[in-house]
Each structure stands twice: as structure tokens, then as C-alpha cells.
N, C-alpha and C positions, 0 to 999 in steps of 0.2 A: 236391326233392319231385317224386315221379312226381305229372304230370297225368292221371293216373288215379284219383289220391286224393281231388283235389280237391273239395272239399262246399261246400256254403251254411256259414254261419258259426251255430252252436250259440248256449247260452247261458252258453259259456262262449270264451273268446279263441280268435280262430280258430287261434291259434299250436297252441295245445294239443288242439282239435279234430283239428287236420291231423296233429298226432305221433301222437294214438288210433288216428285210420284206420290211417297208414301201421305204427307199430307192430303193429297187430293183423293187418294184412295178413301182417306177418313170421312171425306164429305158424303162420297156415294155411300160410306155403309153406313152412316149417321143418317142418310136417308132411307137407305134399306132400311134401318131397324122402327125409324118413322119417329126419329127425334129431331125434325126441321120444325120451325115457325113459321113459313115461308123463307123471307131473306135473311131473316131477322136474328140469328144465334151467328154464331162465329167460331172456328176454331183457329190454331195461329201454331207453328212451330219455329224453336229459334232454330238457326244456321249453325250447322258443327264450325267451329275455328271461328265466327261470327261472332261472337258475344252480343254488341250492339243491332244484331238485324235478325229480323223474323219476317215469317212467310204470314200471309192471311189472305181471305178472300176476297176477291173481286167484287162491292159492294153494287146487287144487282142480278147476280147470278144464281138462279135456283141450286141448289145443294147438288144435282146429278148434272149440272151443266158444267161444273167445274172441271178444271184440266190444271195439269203442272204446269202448265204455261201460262195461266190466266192468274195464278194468285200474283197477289201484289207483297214487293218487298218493300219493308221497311225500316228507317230508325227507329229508336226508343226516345226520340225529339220529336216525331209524327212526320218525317220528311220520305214521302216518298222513294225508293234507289230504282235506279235503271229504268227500265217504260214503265209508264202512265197507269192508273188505274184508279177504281173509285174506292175508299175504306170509308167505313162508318164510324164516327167519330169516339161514339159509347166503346166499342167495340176495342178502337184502340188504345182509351183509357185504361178497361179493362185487364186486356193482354199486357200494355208494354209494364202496366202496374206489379204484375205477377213477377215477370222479368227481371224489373228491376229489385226487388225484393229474394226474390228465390233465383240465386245462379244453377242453383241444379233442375231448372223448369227447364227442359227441351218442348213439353207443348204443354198446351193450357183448351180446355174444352167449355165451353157455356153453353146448353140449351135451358128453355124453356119449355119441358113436356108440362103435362096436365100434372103427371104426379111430382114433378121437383115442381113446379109451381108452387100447387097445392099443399106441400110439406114445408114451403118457404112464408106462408101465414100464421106458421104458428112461431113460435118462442120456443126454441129448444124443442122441436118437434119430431127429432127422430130417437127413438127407446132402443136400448138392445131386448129387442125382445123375436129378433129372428134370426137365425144363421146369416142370413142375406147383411142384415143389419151389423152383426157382429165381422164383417170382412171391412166395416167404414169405419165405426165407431170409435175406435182409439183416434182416430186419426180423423175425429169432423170440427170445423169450425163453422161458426156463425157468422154472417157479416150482414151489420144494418144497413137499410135502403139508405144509400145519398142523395146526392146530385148528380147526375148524370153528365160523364163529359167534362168532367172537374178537377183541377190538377188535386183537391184535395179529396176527392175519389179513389181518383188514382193513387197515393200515399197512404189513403185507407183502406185499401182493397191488398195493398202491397204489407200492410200490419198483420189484417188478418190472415193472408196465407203464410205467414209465418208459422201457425198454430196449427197449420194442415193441411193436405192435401186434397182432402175433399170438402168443398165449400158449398154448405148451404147460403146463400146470398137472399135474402129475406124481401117477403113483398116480391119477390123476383124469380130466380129460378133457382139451376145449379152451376157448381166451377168443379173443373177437377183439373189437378198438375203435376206433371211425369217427368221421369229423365228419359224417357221415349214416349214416341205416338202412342203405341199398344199399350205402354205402361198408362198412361193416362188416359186411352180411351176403355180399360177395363176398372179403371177406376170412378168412371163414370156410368158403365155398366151394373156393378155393385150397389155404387147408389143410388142408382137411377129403381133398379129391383126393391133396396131397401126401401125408397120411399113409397113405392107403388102398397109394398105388405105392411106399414106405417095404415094409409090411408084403409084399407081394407080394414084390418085391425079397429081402425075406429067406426066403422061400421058395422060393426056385427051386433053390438047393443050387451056387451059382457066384457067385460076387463081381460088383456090379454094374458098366454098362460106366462109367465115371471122364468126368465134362465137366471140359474146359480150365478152369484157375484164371481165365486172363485171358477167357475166355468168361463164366464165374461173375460176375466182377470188374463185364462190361459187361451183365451181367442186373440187377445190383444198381442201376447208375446209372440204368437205364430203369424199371425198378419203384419208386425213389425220386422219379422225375419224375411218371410216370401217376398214385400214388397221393394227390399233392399237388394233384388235381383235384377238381371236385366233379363231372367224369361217368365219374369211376370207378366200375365197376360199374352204373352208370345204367339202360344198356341193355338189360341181362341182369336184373335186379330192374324193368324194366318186361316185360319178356317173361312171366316168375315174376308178375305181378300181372294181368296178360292171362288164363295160365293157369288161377289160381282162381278168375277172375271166371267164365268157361266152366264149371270147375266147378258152378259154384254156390255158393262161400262167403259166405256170411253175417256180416261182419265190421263193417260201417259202419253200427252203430246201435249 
């Protein structure tokens, strides 16, 4: 938890107060960084001591209009808890999919940029063939287009992140999922980079320059160790929370 989050305690547990803020902080700097669709991507974090309930957006609400008050809690049944609000159904296929597969998932991230898009039409589309690439690669899965909204989506999307944490989701975008916000939204960060130098890469019109196997080999042992931290990504998601305070966002009510 960035102490930058940190508030008085609401009238509701402070566990879930604290995941509002910092969720909501995720939105605006998922907008900062200019990874929105419009309404259209989603991120969600579960409830410490919760198991069954996670936070997600207010389906409707541009990505900088969010507040900790506005996300909508829910089951892992699709039922609504406590006030009202609108979810998009994909959305919560998605997420509750994650959840119920990976207990150590506290959040779960999906946009749709141009370059996770565009890396998501190929078949096994991302090479180690960057530093950027070599912080994902041990740890990427594939997953084919479904059915949207489909409880057997849902159970396919819950297979595939078995296999990893960063999810190319094909035909589609990207997923990535953390035992913290920061933890997964730098995990999204990583691949989000990796596939931009992916795309690049196949533009140039000459085959990329090739990293040693056994270099590869000893990238994968050190991004298996870093990621098994909880200040992974720490520092860089309080930097991004510095940020849109200066801004001026509005998120912590």
C-alpha cells in the first residue's frame, strides 16, 4: 500500500476504504499514461479479508471521473453488495474469472492499447528479443478469443491464468495479475513496452538482433525472484501517484 493512500478510516473497513483510494488512483494513472478505450477496459481489485468480493468500475464513468466511492462492489456470482451501480458484463466475466482461479490475484488489469491489441493478432507474438520483453516472458500466456460473457469464458480465462501473469488475450488486448495494485499494474507496464518494441521490431524490414538462450535463461531466474516481492513496482506506482496528485485528480472521496 503506497503511503500516499493512506486516509482516516470511512464507514466502511478500512481494508476496503484503502483498496477504493488505491484502486481509483489506478484509473487516473491508467489514464495519465493513455491506456483507456473510452469506457471500455476495466480494472478490479479483491477486498483484503474478502476473498469473495472485488472492487470494479462504475460502468459509464470515463477512467478520470472515477472516485473511491463510485466503484461498484461485488460477488464472484455477479450480485451486486451494498449501493447500486452499473458493471459491464464482459468485464465481469473477466475479472471474477481471474479470482476464482488465482487466489493470490489482489487485482487484475485489461486494456486495450493499439500495441497490446496489435501484438494480440498474432500467434505467439511476443520474442525475447528486448530487455523490455525479457521482464514478461518467462511468465506470458496466451489465451484464445471466446465468447464473451460466457460462464465458459469465464473458466477459460481462469485455465489460462494459471500459466501466468501476464496475459496476451488474442484478437483482443492485454490482462495482467498481482498480489498488489502496483504489483500488477507494473506488470502491465512491462508489457504493455514489450509489445510496443515487438511491433516496432517488425517494422524495420531486417530480422531482429537474437539474445543469448543462456542470457534469456538467467533473465527469467531474476524476474521469478523480483516478482515474488511486495516492492515490486512500489516505486514506480508511487512516483505515478505523486504525479496525479500534482495534477490535480480527484479520486479519494
Amino acid at each position: 500500500m503506497s503511503a500516499a493512500l493512506k486516509l482516516p478510516k470511512t464507514d466502511m473497513t478500512d481494508a476496503e476504504w484503502q483498496t477504493r483510494c488505491e484502486l481509483a488512483a489506478l484509473y487516473h494513472v491508467v489514464n495519465h499514461v493513455g491506456w483507456t478505450d473510452l469506457i471500455n477496459t476495466h480494472m478490479s481489485a479483491r477486498i483484503p479479508g474478502e476473498s469473495n468480493a472485488f472492487l470494479i468500475n462504475n460502468y459509464g464513468e470515463m477512467f478520470d471521473e472515477i472516485t473511491a466511492s463510485s466503484l461498484v462492489k461485488m460477488d464472484m456470482d455477479g450480485n451486486v453488495l451494498g449501493e447500486g451501480g452499473r458493471f459491464n458484463n464482459a468485464g465481469f466475466t473477466i475479472h471474477s474469472g481471474v479470482y476464482k482461479a488465482r487466489q493470490d490475484a489482489m487485482c487484475v488489469m485489461h486494456t486495450h492499447t493499439r500495441a497490446g491489441a496489435g501484438i494480440s493478432l498474432l500467434q505467439n507474438g511476443l520474442r525475447p528479443i528486448s530487455q523490455d520483453a525479457l521482464q514478461v516472458f518467462d511468465d506470458l500466456a496466451y489465451h484464445e478469443y471466446g465468447v464473451p460473457a460466457s460462464v465458459e469464458e469465464c473458466e477459460a480465462l481462469g485455465h489460462t491464468c494459471r500459466r501466468g501473469s501476464h496475459v496476451v488475450l488474442l484478437n483482443h488486448g492485454l490482462l495482467t495479475l498481482g498480489p498488489t495494485i502496483h504489483g500488477a499494474f507494473f506488470r502491465m507496464y512491462c508489457l504493455e513496452r514489450a509489445c510496443e518494441l515487438e511491433l516496432i521490431a517488425r517494422t524495420l524490414g531486417a530480422p531482429p538482433l537474437q539474445i543469448d538462450e543462456f542470457v534469456v535463461g538467467k533473465a527469467a531466474e531474476r524476474m521469478q525472484k523480483r516478482r515474488n516481492t511486495s516492492e515490486y513496482g512500489l516505486a514506480e506506482w508511487k512516483g505515478l501517484v505523486r504525479t496525479i496528485d500534482r495534477a490535480g485528480a480527484n479520486y479519494r472521496c
